[in-house]
N, CA, C and O atoms as a GROMACS GRO file, in nm:
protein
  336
    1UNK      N    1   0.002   3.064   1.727
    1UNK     CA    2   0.067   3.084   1.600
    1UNK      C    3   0.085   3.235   1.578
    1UNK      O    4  -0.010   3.313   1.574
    2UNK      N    5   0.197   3.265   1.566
    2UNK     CA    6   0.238   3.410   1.543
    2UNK      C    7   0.213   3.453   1.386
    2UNK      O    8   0.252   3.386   1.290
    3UNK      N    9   0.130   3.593   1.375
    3UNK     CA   10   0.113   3.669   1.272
    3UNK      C   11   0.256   3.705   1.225
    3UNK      O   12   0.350   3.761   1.281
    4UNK      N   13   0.233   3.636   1.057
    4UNK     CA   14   0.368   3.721   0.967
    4UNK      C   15   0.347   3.824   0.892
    4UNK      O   16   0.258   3.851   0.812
    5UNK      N   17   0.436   3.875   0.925
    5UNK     CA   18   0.421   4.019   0.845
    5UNK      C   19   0.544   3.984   0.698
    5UNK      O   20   0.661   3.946   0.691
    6UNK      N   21   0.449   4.017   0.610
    6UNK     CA   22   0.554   4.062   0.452
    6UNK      C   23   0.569   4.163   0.442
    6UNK      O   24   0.502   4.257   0.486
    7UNK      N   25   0.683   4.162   0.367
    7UNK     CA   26   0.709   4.333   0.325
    7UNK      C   27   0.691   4.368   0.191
    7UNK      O   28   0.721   4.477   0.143
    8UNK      N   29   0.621   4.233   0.105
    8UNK     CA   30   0.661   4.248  -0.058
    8UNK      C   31   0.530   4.137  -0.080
    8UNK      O   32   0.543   4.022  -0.038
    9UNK      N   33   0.429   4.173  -0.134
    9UNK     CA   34   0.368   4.047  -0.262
    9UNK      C   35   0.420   3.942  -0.277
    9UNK      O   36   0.391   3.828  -0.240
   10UNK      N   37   0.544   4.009  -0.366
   10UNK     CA   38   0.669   3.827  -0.413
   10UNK      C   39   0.700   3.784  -0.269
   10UNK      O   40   0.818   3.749  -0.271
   11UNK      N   41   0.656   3.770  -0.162
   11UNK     CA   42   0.722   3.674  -0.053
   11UNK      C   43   0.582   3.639  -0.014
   11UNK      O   44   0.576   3.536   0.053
   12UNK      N   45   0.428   3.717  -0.046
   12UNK     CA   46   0.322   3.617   0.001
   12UNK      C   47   0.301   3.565  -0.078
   12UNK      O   48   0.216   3.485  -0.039
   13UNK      N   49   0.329   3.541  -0.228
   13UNK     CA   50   0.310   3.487  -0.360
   13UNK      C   51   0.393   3.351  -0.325
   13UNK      O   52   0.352   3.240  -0.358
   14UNK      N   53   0.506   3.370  -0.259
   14UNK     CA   54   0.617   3.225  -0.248
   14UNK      C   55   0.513   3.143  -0.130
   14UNK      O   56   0.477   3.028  -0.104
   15UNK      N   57   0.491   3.302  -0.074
   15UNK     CA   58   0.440   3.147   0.054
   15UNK      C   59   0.318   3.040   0.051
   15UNK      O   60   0.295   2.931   0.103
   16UNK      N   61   0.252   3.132  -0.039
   16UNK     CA   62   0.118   3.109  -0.134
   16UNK      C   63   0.170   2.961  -0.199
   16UNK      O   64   0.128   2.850  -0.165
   17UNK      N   65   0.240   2.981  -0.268
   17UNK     CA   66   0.299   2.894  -0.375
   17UNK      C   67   0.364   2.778  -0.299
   17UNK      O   68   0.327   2.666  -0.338
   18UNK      N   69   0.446   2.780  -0.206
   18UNK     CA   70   0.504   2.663  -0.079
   18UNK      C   71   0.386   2.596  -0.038
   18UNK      O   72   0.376   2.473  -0.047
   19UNK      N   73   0.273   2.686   0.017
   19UNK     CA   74   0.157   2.627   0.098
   19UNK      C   75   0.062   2.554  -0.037
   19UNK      O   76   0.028   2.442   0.000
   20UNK      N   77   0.026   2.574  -0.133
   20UNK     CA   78  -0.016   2.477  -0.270
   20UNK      C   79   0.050   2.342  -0.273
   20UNK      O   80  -0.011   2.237  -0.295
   21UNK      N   81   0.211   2.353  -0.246
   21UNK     CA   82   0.236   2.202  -0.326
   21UNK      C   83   0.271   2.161  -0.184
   21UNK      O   84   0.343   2.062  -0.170
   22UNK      N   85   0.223   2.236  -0.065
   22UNK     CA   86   0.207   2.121   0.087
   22UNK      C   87   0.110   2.087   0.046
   22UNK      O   88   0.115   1.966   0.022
   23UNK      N   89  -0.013   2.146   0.014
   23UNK     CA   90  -0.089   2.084   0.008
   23UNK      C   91  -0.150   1.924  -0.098
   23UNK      O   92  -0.210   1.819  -0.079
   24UNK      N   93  -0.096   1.987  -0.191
   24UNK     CA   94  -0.032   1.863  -0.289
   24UNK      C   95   0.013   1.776  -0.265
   24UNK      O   96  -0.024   1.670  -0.315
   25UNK      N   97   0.132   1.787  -0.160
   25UNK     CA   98   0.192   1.658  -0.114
   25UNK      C   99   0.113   1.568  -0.005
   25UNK      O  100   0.134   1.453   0.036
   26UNK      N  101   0.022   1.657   0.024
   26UNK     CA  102  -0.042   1.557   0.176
   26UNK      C  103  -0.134   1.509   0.103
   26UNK      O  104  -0.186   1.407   0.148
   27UNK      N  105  -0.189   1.563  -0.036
   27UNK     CA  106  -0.314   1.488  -0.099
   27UNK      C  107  -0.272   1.364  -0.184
   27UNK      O  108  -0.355   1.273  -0.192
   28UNK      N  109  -0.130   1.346  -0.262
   28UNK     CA  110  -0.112   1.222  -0.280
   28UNK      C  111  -0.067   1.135  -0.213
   28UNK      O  112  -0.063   1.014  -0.237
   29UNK      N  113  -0.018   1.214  -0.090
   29UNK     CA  114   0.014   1.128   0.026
   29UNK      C  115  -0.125   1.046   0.048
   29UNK      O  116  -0.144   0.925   0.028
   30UNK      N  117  -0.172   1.097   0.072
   30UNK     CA  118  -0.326   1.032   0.103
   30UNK      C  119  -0.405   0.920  -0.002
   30UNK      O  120  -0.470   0.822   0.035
   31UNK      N  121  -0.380   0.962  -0.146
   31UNK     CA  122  -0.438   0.889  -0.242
   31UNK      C  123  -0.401   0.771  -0.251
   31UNK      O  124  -0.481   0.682  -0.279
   32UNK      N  125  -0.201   0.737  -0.217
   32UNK     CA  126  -0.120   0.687  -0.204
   32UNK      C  127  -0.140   0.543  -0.116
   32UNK      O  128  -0.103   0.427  -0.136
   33UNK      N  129  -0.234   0.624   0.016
   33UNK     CA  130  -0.232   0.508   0.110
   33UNK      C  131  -0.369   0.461   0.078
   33UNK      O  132  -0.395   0.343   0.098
   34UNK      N  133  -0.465   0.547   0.025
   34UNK     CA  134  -0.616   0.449   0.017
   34UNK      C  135  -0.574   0.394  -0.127
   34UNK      O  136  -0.668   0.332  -0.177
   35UNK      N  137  -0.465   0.397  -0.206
   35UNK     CA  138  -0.481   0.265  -0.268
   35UNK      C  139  -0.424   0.158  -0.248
   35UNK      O  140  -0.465   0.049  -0.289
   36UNK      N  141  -0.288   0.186  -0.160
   36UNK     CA  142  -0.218   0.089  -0.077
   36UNK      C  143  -0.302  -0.033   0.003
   36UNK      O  144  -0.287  -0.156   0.001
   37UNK      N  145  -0.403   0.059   0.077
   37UNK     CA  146  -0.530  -0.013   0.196
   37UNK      C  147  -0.612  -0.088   0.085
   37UNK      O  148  -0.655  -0.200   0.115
   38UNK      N  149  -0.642  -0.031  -0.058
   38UNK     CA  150  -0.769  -0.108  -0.128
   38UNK      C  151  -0.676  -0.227  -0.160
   38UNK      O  152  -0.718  -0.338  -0.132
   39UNK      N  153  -0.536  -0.214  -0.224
   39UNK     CA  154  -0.475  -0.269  -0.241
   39UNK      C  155  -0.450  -0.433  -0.173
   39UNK      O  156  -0.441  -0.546  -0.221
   40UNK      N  157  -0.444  -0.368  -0.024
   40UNK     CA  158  -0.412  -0.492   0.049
   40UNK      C  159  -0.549  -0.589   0.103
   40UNK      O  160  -0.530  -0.693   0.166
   41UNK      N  161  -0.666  -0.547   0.075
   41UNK     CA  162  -0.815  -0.585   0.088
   41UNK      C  163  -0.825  -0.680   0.003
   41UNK      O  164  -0.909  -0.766   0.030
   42UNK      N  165  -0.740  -0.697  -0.134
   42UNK     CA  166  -0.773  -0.781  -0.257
   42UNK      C  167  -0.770  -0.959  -0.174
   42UNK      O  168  -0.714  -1.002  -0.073
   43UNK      N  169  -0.843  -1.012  -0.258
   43UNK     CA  170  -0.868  -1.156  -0.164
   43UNK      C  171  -0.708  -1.205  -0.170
   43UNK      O  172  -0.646  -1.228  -0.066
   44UNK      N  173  -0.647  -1.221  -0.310
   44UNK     CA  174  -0.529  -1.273  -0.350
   44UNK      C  175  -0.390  -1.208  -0.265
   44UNK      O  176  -0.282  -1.261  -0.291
   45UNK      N  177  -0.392  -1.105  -0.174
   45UNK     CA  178  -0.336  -1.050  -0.097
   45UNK      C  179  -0.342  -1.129   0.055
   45UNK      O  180  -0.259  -1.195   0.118
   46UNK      N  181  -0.486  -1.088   0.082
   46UNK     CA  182  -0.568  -1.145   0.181
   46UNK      C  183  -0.492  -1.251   0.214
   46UNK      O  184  -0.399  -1.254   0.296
   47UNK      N  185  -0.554  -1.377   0.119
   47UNK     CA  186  -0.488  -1.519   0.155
   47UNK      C  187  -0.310  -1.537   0.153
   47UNK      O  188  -0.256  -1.610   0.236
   48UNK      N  189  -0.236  -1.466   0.055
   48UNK     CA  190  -0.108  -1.431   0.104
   48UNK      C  191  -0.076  -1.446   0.190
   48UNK      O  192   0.001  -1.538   0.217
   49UNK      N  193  -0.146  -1.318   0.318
   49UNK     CA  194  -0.118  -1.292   0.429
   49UNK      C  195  -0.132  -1.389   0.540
   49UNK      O  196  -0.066  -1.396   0.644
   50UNK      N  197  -0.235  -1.466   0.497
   50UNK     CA  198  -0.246  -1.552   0.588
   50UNK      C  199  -0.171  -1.692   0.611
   50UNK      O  200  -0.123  -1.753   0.707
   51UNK      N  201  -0.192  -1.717   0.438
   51UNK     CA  202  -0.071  -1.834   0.436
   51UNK      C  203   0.041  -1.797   0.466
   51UNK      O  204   0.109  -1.882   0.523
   52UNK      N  205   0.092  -1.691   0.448
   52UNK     CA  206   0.252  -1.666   0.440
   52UNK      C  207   0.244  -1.649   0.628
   52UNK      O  208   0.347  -1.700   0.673
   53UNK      N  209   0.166  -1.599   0.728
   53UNK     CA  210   0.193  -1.614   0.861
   53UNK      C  211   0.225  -1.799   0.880
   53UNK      O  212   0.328  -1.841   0.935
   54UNK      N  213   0.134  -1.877   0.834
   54UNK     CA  214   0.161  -2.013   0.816
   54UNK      C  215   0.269  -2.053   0.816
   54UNK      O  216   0.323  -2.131   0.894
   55UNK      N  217   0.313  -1.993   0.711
   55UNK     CA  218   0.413  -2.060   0.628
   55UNK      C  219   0.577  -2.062   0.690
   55UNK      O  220   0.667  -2.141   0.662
   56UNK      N  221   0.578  -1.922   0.800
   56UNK     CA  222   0.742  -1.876   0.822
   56UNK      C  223   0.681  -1.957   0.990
   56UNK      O  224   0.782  -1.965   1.061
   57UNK      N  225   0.586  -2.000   1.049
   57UNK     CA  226   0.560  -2.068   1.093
   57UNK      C  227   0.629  -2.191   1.111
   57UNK      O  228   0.693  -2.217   1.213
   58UNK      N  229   0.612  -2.283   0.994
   58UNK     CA  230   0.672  -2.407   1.000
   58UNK      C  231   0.818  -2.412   0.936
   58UNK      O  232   0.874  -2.326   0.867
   59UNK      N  233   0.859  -2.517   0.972
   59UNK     CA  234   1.030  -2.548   0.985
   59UNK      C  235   1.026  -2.670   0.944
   59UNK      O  236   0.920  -2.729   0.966
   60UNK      N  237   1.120  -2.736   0.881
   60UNK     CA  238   1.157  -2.829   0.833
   60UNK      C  239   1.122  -2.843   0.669
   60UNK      O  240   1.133  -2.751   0.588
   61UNK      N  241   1.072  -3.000   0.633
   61UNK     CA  242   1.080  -3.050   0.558
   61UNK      C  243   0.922  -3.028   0.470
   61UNK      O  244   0.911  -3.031   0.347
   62UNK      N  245   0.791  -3.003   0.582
   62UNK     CA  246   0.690  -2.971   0.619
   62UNK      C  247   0.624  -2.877   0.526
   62UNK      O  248   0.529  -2.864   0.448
   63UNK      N  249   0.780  -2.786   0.606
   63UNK     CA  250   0.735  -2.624   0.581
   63UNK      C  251   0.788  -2.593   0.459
   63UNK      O  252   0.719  -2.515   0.394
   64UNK      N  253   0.935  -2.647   0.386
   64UNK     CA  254   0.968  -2.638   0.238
   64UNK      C  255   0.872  -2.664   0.167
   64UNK      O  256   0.847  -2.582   0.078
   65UNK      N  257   0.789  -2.779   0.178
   65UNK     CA  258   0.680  -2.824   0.095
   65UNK      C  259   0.594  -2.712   0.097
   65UNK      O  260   0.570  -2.657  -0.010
   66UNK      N  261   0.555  -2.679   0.182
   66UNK     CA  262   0.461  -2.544   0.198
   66UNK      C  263   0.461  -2.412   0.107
   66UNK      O  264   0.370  -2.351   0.053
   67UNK      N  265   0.623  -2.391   0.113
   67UNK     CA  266   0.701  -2.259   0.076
   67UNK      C  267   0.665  -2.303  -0.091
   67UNK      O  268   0.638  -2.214  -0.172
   68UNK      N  269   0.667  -2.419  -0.123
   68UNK     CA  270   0.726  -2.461  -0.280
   68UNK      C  271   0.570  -2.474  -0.338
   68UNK      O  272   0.549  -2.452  -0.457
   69UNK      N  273   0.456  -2.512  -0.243
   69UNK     CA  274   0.339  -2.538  -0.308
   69UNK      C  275   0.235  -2.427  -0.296
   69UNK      O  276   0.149  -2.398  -0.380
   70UNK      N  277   0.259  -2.370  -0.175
   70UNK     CA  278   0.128  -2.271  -0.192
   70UNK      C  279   0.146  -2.156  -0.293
   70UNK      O  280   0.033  -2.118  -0.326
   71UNK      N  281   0.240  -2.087  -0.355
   71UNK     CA  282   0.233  -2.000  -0.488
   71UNK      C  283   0.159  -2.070  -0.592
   71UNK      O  284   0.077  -1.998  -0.649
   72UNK      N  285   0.164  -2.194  -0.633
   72UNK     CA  286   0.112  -2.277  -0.722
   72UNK      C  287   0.005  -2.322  -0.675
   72UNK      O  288  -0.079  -2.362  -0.756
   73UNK      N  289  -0.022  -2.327  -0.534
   73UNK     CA  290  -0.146  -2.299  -0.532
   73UNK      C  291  -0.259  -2.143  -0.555
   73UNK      O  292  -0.370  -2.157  -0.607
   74UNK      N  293  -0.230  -2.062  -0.526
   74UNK     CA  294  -0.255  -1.942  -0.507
   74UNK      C  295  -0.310  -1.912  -0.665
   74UNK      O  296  -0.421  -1.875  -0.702
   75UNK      N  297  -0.179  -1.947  -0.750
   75UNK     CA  298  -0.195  -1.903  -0.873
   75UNK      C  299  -0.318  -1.995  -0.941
   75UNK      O  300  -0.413  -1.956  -1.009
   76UNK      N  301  -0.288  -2.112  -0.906
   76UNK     CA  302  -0.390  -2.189  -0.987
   76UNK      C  303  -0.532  -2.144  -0.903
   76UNK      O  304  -0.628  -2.171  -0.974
   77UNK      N  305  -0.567  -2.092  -0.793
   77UNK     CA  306  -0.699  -2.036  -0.756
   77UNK      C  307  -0.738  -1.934  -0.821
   77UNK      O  308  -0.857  -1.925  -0.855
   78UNK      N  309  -0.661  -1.852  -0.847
   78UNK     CA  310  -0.694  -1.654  -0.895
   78UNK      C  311  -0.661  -1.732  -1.007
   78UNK      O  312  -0.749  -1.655  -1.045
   79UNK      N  313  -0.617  -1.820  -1.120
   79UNK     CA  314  -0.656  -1.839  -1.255
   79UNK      C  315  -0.738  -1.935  -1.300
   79UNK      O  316  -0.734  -1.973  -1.417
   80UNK      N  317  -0.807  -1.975  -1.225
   80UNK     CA  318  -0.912  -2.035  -1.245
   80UNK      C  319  -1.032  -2.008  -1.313
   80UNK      O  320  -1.057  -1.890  -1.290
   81UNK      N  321  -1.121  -2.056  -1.385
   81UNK     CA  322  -1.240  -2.007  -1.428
   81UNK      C  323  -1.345  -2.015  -1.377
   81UNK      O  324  -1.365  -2.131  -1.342
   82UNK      N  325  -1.452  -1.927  -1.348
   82UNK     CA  326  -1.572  -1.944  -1.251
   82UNK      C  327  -1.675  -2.053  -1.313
   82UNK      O  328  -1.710  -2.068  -1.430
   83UNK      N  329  -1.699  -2.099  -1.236
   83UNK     CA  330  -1.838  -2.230  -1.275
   83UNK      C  331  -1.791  -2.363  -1.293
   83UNK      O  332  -1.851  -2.467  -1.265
   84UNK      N  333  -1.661  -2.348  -1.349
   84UNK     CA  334  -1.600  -2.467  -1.368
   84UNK      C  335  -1.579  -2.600  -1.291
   84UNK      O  336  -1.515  -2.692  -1.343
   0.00000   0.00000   0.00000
């Protein structure tokens, strides 16, 4: 990496100031994806994922039934009440 030379304050002040909001950007970049990742950990995601590999799986008449029931299923699990 080659040494820069300034000739003025106001151009290490800019570069100062450029290198802050890189750094800014790689930190919500970052915040961005660990909530994306916590995000996709949620159980109601989880099982999504799994049914929905299922689901583009099957074909026919089978698999419509599938497509049409598991949201209504899903929903009626995550709104459910505990103990019940």
């Amino acid at each position: 990496m080659a040494t820069k030379k300034y000739s003025s304050y106001a151009q290490i002040d800019r570069e100062l100031e450029i290198l802050k909001i890189e750094k800014e950007i790689s930190y919500q970049k970052l915040v961005l994806s660990i909530q994306v990742t916590k995000d996709s950990f949620a159980p109601k995601n989880i099982a999504r994922g799994l049914l929905g590999s299922f689901k583009t799986s099957l074909e026919g008449s089978y698999g419509t039934i599938l497509n049409i029931a598991i949201p209504f299923i899903l929903k009626w699990i995550t709104n459910r009440k505990r103990g019940c």
